[in-house]
C-alpha positions as CSV (number, residue, x, y, z in Angstrom):
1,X,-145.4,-41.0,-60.8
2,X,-146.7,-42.7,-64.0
3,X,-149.7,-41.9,-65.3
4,X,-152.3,-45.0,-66.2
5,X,-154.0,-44.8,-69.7
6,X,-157.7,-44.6,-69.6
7,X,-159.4,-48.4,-70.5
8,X,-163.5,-48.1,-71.7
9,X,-165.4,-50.9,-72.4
10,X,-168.4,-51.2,-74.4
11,X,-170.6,-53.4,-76.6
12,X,-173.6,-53.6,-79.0
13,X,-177.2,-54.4,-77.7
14,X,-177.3,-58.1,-78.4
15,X,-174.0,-58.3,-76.7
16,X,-172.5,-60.1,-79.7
17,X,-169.6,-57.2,-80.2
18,X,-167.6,-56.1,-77.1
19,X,-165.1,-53.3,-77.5
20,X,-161.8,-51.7,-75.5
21,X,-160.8,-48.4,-76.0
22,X,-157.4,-48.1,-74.3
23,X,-156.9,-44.1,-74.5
24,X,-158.5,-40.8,-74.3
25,X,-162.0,-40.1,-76.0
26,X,-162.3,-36.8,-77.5
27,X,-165.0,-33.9,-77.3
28,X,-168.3,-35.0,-77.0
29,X,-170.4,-33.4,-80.0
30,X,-174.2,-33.8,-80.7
31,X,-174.9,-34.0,-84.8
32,X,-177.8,-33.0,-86.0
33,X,-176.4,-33.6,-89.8
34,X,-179.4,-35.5,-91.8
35,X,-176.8,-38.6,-92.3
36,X,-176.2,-39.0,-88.6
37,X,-179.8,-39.1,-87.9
38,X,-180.6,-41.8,-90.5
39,X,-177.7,-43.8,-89.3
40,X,-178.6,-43.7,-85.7
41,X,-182.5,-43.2,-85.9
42,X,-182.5,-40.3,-84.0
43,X,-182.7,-36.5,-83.4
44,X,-178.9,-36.6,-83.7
45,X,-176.0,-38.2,-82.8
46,X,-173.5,-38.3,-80.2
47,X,-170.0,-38.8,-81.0
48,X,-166.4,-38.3,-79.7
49,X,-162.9,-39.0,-81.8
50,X,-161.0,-41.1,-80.7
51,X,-157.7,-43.2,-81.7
52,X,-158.1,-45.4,-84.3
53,X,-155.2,-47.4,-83.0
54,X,-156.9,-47.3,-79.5
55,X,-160.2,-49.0,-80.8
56,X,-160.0,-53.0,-80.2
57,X,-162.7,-55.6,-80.9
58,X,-162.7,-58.0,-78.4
59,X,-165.1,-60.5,-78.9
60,X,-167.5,-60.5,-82.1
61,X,-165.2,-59.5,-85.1
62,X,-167.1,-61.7,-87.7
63,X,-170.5,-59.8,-86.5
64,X,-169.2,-56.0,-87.5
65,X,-170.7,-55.0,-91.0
66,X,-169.8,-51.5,-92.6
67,X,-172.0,-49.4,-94.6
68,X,-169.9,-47.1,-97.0
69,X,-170.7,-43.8,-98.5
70,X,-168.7,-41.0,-100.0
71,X,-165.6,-42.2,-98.1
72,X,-167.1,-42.9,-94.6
73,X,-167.7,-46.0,-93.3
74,X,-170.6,-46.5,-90.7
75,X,-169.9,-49.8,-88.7
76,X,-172.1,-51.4,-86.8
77,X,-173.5,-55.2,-85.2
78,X,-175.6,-57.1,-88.0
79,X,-177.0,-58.9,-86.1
80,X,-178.8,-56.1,-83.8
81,X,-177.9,-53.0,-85.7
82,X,-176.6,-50.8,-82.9
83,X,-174.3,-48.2,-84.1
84,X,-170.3,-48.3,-83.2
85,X,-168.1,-46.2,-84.8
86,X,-167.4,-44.2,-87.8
87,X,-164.0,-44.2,-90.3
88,X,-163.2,-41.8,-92.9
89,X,-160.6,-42.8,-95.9
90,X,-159.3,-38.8,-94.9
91,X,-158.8,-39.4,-91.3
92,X,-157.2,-43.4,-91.5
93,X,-156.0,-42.0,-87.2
94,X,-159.2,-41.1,-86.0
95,X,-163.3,-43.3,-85.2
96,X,-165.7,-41.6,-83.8
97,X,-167.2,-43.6,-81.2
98,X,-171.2,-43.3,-80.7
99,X,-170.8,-42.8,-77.1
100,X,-174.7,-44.2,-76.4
101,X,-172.3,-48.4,-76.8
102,X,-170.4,-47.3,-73.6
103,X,-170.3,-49.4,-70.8
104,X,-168.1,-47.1,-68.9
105,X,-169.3,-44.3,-67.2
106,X,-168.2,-41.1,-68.7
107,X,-167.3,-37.9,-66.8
108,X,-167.1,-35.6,-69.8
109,X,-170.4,-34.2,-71.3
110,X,-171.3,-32.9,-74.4
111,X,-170.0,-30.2,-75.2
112,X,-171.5,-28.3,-78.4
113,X,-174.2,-29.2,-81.2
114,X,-173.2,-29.2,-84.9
115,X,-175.3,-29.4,-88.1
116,X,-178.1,-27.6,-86.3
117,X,-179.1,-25.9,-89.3
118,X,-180.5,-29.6,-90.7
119,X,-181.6,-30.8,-87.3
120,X,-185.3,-32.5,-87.3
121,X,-188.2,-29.6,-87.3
122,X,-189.6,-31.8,-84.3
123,X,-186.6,-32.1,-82.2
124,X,-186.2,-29.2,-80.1
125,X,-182.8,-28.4,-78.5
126,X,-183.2,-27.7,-74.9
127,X,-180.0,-26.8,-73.3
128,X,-177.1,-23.9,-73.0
129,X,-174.5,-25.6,-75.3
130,X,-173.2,-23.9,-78.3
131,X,-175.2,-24.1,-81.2
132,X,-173.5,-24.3,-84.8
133,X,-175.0,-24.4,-88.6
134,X,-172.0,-26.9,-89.7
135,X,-168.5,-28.0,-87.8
136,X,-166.7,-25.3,-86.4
């Protein structure tokens, strides 16, 4: 019996940039790093590697802009903003996907926080998942 690889879909909020993900997503980690809240506007971040090479724009190429900073490349939709994914020059194989553009449903859940030691003083974490002060 062969086994089928995974397909996810997602897009931006103006629905200008669909994606395809055909493989598996990674862990599910919650940053609280001070970067990952500017870049998303929030508490913290949610993120899962994936596959470079299993990341495919399907429609809106010419709308993706990046924003580079010490070797890491935030891309996101210029025309609405939303948050994609995330390159590093040091890991050329691996995104991390901001799982919120999804359009498939997920069954995996988070499954630690990281950077907790530079989370917001008004966000207060309020579940039983492991708790770290940088990347474990």
């Amino acid at each position: 019996m062969s086994q089928t690889t995974p397909v996810y879909h997602g897009r931006c909020l103006c629905d200008g940039i669909h994606y395809e993900i055909h493989g598996e997503i990674g862990e599910i980690v919650q940053c609280h790093c001070q970067r990952c809240r500017k870049a998303n506007g929030t508490a913290f971040a949610t993120n899962a590697p994936i596959n470079s090479a299993d990341f495919k724009i399907i429609q809106g190429e010419n709308l993706i802009k990046k924003f580079a900073t010490a070797g890491v490349y935030r891309w996101f939709c210029g025309e609405c903003g939303s948050p994609l994914i995330s390159s590093r020059d040091a890991q050329p194989e691996l995104y991390r996907l901001r799982i919120g553009t999804l359009d498939t449903p997920l069954q995996q859940k988070p499954s630690m926080h990281i950077f907790t030691t530079s989370k917001a003083e008004w966000d207060c974490i309020a579940d039983d998942l492991p708790q770290y002060a940088e990347r474990p």
